[in-house]
N, C-alpha and C positions, 0 to 999 in steps of 0.2 A: 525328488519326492520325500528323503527323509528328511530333509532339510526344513523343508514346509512342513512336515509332522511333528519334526521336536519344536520349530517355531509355534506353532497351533497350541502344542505343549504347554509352551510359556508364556504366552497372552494372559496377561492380566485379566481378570473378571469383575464385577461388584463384590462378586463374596471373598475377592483375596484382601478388599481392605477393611473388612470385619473382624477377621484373623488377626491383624497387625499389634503386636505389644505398643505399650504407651512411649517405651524408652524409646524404639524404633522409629514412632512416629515423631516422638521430641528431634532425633537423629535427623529424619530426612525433612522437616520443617529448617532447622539450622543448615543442613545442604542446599536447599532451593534459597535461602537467604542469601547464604555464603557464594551461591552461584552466582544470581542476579547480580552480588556488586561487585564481583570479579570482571561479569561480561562488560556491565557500567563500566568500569576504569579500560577495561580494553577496548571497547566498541568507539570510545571516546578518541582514542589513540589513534587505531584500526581508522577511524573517519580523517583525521586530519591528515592523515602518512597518506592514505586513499588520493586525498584529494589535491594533498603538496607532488604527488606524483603526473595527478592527469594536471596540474598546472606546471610542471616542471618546475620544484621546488623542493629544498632540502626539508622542511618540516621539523617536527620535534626529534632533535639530536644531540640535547647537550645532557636532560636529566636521566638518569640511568644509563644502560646498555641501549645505545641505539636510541635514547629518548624516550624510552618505553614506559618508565616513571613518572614522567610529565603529568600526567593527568592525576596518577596518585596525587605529587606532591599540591595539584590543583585541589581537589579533593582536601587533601591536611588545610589545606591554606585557606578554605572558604569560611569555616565554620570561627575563625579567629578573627575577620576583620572585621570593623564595627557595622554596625545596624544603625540604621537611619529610618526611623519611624513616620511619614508624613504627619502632621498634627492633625488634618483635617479626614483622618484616616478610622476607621472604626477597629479598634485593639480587638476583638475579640476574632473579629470573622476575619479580619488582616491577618491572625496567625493560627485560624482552623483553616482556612485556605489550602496553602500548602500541605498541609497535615493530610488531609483528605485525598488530594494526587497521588502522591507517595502509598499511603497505606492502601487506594483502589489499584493502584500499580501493582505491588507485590501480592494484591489477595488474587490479583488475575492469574498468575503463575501457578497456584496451588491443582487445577485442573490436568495439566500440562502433562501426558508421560514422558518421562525421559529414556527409558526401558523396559526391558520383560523383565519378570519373575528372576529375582537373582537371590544368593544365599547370603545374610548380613548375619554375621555373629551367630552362625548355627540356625537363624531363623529366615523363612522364606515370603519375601517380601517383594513387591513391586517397586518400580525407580519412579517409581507417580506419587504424592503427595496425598492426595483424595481422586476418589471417582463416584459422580453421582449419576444417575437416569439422565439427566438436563444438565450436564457439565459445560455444553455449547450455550446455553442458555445462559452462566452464571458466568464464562469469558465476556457474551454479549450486557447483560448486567452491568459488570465493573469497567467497559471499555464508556458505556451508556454514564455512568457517575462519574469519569474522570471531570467529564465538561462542568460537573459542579463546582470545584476546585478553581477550576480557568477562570469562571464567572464570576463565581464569591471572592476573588483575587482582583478583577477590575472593578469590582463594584465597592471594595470595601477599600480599597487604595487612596479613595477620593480627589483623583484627577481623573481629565476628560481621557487622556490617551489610552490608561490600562480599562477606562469603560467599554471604549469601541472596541479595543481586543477584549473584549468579554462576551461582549454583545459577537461577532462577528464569528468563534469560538462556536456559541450555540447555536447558530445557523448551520459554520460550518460539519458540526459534529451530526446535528440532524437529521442533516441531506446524505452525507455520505452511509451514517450508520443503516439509512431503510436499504441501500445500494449492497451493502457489505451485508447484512440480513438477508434479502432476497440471493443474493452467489451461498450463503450457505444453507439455503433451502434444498438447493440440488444436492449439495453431499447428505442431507437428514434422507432424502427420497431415494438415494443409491443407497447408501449405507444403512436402511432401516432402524438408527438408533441414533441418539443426539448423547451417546455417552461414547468421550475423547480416546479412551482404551480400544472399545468397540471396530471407532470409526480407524482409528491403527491396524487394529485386528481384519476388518474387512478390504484391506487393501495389500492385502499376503499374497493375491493373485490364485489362479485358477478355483476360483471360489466363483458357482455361477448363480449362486442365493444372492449372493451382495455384488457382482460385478455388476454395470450395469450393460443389457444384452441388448442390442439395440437391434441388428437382423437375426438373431438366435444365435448370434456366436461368443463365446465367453472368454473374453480374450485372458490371455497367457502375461505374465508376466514382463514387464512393468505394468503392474494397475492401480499404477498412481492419479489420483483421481483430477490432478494438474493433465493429463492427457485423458484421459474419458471427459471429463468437464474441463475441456479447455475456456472458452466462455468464460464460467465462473470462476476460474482461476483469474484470469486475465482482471475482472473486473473488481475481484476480492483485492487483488496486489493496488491498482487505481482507488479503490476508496481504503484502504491501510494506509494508504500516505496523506490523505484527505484528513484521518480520522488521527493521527498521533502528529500533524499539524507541520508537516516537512517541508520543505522545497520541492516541488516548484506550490505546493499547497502552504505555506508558511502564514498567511494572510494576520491570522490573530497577532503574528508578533513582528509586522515586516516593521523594520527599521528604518525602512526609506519613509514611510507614512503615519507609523504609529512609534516614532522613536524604538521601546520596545516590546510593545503590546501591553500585554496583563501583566503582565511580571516589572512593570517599567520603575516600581515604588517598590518592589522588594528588593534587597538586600541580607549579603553573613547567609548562615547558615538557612535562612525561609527561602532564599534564591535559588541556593542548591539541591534544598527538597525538590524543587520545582523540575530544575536542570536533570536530576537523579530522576523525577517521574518519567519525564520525556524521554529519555532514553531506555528505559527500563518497559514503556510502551512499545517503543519500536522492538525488544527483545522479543517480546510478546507476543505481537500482530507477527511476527516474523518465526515463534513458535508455533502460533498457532494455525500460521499457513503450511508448515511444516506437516502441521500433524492433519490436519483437511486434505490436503491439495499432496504431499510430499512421501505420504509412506508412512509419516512418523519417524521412528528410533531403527524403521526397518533399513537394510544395505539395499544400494543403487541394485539391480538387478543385474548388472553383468558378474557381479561380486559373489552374488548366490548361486551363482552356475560351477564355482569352481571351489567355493571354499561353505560348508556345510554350518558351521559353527559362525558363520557371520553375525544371525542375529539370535545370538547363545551370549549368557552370561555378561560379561560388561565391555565388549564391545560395540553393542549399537550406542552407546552415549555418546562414540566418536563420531558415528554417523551421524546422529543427533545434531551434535554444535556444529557439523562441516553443511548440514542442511541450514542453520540458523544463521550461518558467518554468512551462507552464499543469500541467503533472504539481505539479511544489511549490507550486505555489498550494494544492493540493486538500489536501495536509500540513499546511499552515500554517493553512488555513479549519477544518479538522479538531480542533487541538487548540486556537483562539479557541472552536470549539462545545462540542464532549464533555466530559464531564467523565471521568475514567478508572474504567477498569472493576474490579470484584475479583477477584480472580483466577482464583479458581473457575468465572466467568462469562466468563472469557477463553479459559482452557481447554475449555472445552465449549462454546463458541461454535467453538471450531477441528479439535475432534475427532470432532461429534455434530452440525455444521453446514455448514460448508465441505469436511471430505475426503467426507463422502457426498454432496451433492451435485455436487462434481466428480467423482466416479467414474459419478454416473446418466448427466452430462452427457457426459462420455465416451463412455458406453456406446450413449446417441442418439447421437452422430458417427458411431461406431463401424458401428452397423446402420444409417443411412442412406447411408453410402459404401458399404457391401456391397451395399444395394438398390440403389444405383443404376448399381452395374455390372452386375449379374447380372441385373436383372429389366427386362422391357422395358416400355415406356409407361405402357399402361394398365392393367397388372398393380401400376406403383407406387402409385398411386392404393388398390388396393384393400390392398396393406401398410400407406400410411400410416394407412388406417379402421382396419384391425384394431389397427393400435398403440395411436391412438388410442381405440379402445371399452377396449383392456385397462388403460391406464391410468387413463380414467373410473372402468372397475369398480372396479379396487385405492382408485381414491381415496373412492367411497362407502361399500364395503365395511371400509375401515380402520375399527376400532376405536376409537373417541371415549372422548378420557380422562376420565376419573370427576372432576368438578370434587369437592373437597373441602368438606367437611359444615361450614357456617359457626356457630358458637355463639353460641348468642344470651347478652349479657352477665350477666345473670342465669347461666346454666349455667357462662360463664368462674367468675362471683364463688364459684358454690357450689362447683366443683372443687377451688378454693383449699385446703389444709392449711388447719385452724384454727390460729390466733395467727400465721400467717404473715404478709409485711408485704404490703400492696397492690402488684400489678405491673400493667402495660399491660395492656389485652386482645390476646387472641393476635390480631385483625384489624387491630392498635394505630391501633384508631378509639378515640378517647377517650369517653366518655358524656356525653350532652346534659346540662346544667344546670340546678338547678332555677327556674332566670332562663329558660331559652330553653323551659322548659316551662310557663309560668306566660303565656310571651309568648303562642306556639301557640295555649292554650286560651283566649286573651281576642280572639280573631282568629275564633274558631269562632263562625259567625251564629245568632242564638236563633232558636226553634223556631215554628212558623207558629200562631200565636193565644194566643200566649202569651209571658211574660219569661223564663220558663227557657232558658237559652243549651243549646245540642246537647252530646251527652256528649262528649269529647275521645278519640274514634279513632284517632287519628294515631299510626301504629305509630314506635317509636324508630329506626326505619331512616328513617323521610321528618323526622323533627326532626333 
């Protein structure tokens, strides 16, 4: 209990960054800079060691210690090599393009807390950069204006391939962004506030104003809002990979189809803006899953049981970055697994998938916050049964779709146009051989008082 008091303590407010001197705030705007491209150069590293491992592979091991430099000296190296201009390329919007990624990248991080109330130079200040009323709002904003960037980059490149990843880009960002809006509706309606500090603050645990109480019980510590809203945890992580354009969601810049995407006509240092945006999103989405879904800056809860000072002073920063490695780890595991999807299969996994289910999901928050004001005890009980039988009905009641009428290869063959050339069968199971049918019937046991072997049964589905 003191533990949760002096944290209570130190939770940053609106009015602690009113207070804040200028030099201070000059100080923690150069820290969130200096952050961001530290984690860039590492995340960069941290991915390829990740993934040289789940392939069984040495990875970057000859620049620095362990090859840990690699990416730096990548980094030194970009901005010196020459630049190649398309001619048929529009100079202007060619090089506000990148410009625009990059700076929507770094403004998104300004929201972000990284800690409580700490003492800097005799003055008392928070590990957060700004905090407004609408701070989820203004992450949602610049994640919303990245996709301009992507767009004005294939359109102004003046080739076909960086237009399709431009074009493709705004679909994808689209579709996923109403998906990734709707999961953070539930945290606005548990946390009563869309300000980033706040929603930290209401996830301190045994807080039963902000917990969300589903049969009148206010749960205890972890009240991480990743386990009260599992749901929109689960679907915010699915549309953050959609929305910063990853494997198995890669689409704007697959290689196999678009050479490589929007970016196909940049080069030198415009490439790298781009390279630096992407990654510096995924820091981000994975911030600010952190601070939604994670706790924020707060210690895992088994931590707070034994050690009071856990999230006191500048310690939670470490919690912080071990919350934001383990977010990019799940990036990085993600595209060592999946392979990428097509696109058709992208989009309708996102419009006919994730936005109804988050809006069902919704709509349960929805009616068990109204039941649990309005109705008392033991009348909940008999709402949650009713909800419960009407949902049972709907789900036995639903309509079972018509599996599709399989042809048997025979009927594929005789469909065929005559003189036409042989195609696959439409189940493209190829047909048995007449080796694997000859094998079958000499496996088949002869018959009882006699050498005649048994007639050969065996339907072409079981050979």
């Amino acid at each position: 209990m003191n533990s949760l008091i002096l944290a209570k303590a130190q939770d940053p407010t609106l009015q602690t960054f009113e207070n804040d001197v200028w030099w201070i705030v000059l100080i923690k705007l150069l820290g969130v800079f200096v952050i961001l491209l530290l984690l860039t150069l590492f995340t960069i590293n941290y991915e390829r060691k990740v993934v040289a491992r789940m392939a069984v592979r040495p990875g970057p091991n000859q620049v620095g210690p362990k090859g840990w430099l690699q990416s730096l000296t990548d980094g030194v190296k970009l901005p010196f090599k020459e630049e190649i201009i398309p001619k048929t390329a529009d100079k202007v919007v060619y090089f506000i393009a990148p410009v625009i990624s990059a700076t929507v990248a770094f403004t998104a991080f300004s929201v972000i807390p990284f800690g409580p109330v700490v003492s800097m130079f005799g003055h008392k200040t928070a590990l957060q950069l700004t905090d407004v009323p609408v701070s989820v709002l203004v992450l949602l904003a610049c994640s919303s204006m990245a996709v301009y960037g992507i767009v004005l980059a294939g359109w102004a490149s003046g080739s076909t391939y960086p237009l399709l990843g431009g074009l493709r880009s705004a679909a994808q960002m689209i579709s996923y962004e109403v998906a990734m809006g709707l999961s953070i509706v539930a945290v606005f309606m548990t946390a009563g506030t869309m300000s980033t500090s706040q929603i930290v603050a209401a996830q301190a645990g045994n807080n039963p104003t902000t917990a969300f109480d589903i049969f009148g019980w206010s749960p205890t510590p972890p009240s991480w809002y990743a386990v009260l809203l599992l749901p929109s945890f689960i679907i915010y992580c699915i549309a953050a990979v959609g929305e910063t354009n990853r494997a198995p969601f890669d689409l704007p810049e697959a290689e196999s189809e678009l050479v490589g995407g929007f970016h196909t006509e940049y080069s030198s240092f415009k490439f790298a803006l781009f390279f630096l945006a992407e990654y510096i999103n995924m820091i981000t989405v994975s911030a600010f899953a952190t601070t939604l879904f994670l706790g924020g800056w707060r210690a895992p809860w088994p931590i707070t049981t034994f050690w009071e000072g856990a999230n006191s002073g500048w310690w939670p920063l470490m919690w912080w970055f071990g919350k934001v490695l383990l977010c990019l780890f799940g990036f990085i595991w993600l595209r060592a697994t999946l392979p990428r999807m097509r696109y058709d299969q992208f989009m309708r996994f996102g419009w006919k998938v994730l936005i109804p289910a988050n809006l069902v999901w919704i709509l349960f928050l929805a009616g068990v916050r109204v039941t649990n004001t309005r109705v008392d005890g033991g009348a909940r009980w008999l709402v949650y049964l009713a909800a419960a039988v009407v949902v049972l009905g709907i789900a036995l009641l639903w309509p079972a779709s018509k599996k599709p009428r399989e042809f048997s290869i025979e009927e594929q063959l005789a469909a065929r146009p005559p003189g036409s050339f042989p195609v696959p069968p439409m189940d493209l199971q190829v047909p048995p051989s007449p080796r694997a049918r000859r094998a079958v019937a000499e496996r088949q046991p002869a018959t009882v008082g006699g050498t005649t072997p048994a007639p050969d049964n065996t339907s072409e589905e079981e050979v």
